[in-house]
N, C-alpha and C positions, 0 to 999 in steps of 0.2 A: 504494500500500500504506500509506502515513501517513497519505494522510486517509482511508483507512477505518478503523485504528489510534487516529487522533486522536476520528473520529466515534463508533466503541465507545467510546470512554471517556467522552466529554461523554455518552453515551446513558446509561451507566451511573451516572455522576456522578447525573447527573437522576433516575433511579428508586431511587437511594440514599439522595437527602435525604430529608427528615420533612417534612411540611406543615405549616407554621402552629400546627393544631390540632392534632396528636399531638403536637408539639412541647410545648404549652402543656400537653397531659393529661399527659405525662409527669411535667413538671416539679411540676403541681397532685396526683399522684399520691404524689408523694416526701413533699410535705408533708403530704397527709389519711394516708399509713400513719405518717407520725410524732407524732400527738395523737391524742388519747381524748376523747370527750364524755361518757363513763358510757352510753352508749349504742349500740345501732347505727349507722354512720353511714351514712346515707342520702341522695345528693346528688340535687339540684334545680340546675339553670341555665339562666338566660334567653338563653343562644347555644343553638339547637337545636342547631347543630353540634359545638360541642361536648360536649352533653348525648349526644349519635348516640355519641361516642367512646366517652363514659363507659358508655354500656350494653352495647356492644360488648365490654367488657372484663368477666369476673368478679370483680374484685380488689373491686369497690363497688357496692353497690346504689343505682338509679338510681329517681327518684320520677315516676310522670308531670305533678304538682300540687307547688307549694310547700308546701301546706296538709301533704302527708304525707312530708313531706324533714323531715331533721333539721339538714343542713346544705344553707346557698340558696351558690350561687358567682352573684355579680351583676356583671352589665357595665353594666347602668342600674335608675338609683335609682326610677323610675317602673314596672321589673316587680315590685315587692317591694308586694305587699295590704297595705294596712289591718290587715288581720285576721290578721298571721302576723309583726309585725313584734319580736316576741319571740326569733323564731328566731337560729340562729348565723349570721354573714353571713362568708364570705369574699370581697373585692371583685378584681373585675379591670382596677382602677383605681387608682389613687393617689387621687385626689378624693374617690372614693365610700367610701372607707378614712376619709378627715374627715369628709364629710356624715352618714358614719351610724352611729350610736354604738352600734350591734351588732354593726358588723364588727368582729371580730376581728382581720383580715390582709388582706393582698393581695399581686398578683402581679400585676404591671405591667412595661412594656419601656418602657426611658430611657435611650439613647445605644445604639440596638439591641440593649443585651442585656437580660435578664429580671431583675427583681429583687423581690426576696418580703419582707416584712414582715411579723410578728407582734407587734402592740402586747401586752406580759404583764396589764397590769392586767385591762385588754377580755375579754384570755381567761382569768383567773382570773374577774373576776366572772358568766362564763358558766360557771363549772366545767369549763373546758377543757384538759385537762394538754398541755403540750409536752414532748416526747422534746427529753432532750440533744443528738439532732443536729441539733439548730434552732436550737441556743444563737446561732449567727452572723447568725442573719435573726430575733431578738426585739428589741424595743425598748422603754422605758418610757413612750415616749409618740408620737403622731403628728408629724412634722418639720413 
C-alpha cells in the first residue's frame, strides 16, 4: 500500500510541474503585460517552441515572420535579418542583451534560476514604457 501511495505521488508530482517552456512563457508573459510600445504588441521568436506556447495563448498576438512582429524574443543573434534590425529585441541571453544594441532586456537562467533585465536607456530610446512592477529587474546599463 506505500509504494503504490509513494508511486501516486511521484506520478503526480510529474504531471504537476511546468516544462521548460511554459515555465519560461510565463515568466516572459509577466514582463510583455508590464510595458507598452505605443503599439500593439506583436511577438516573433526564433525557438518554434516557444513561439507554439505563445500562440497557444490569447493574452498576445503571435507573428509568423519577424518582418510583421513588433516585438522579436531572440535566443540567437544570426535569426535576426538584415532588414528588420530596427525592431525591439528582447534577448534570451545575457550575451545577446550586449551584442545587440536593440535589445532592450533579457531573461536568462544563472545558478538555475531565471533572471530578467531591462536596460532603461535601451528602452526609452525605443519608446518603451516600463510599469513600476519592473522597477526591481531595470538597470542603467549592461553589467
Amino acid at each position: 500500500m506505500k509504494i503504490l501511495l509513494t508511486l501516486f505521488i511521484f506520478s503526480f508530482a510529474l504531471l504537476a510541474s511546468d516544462t521548460p517552456i511554459a515555465l519560461k512563457k510565463q515568466i516572459l508573459e509577466k514582463v510583455f503585460k508590464n510595458i507598452s510600445l505605443n503599439k500593439e504588441l506583436v511577438l516573433w521568436c526564433d525557438d518554434k517552441n516557444l513561439l507554439s506556447a505563445f500562440k497557444e495563448d490569447s493574452a498576445f498576438k503571435t507573428a509568423q515572420t519577424p518582418e510583421s512582429a513588433t516585438l522579436l524574443i531572440l535566443n540567437d543573434k544570426q535569426a535576426l535579418p538584415k532588414s528588420i534590425q530596427n525592431k525591439a529585441v528582447f534577448a534570451l541571453d545575457y550575451t545577446l542583451l550586449k551584442e545587440l544594441p536593440q535589445s532592450f532586456g533579457a531573461m536568462f537562467w544563472k545558478k538555475g534560476r531565471p533572471n530578467i533585465v531591462i536596460i532603461a536607456p535601451r528602452a526609452k530610446n525605443q519608446n518603451i514604457l516600463i510599469s513600476e512592477n519592473l522597477d526591481s529587474y531595470v538597470e542603467d546599463a549592461v553589467w
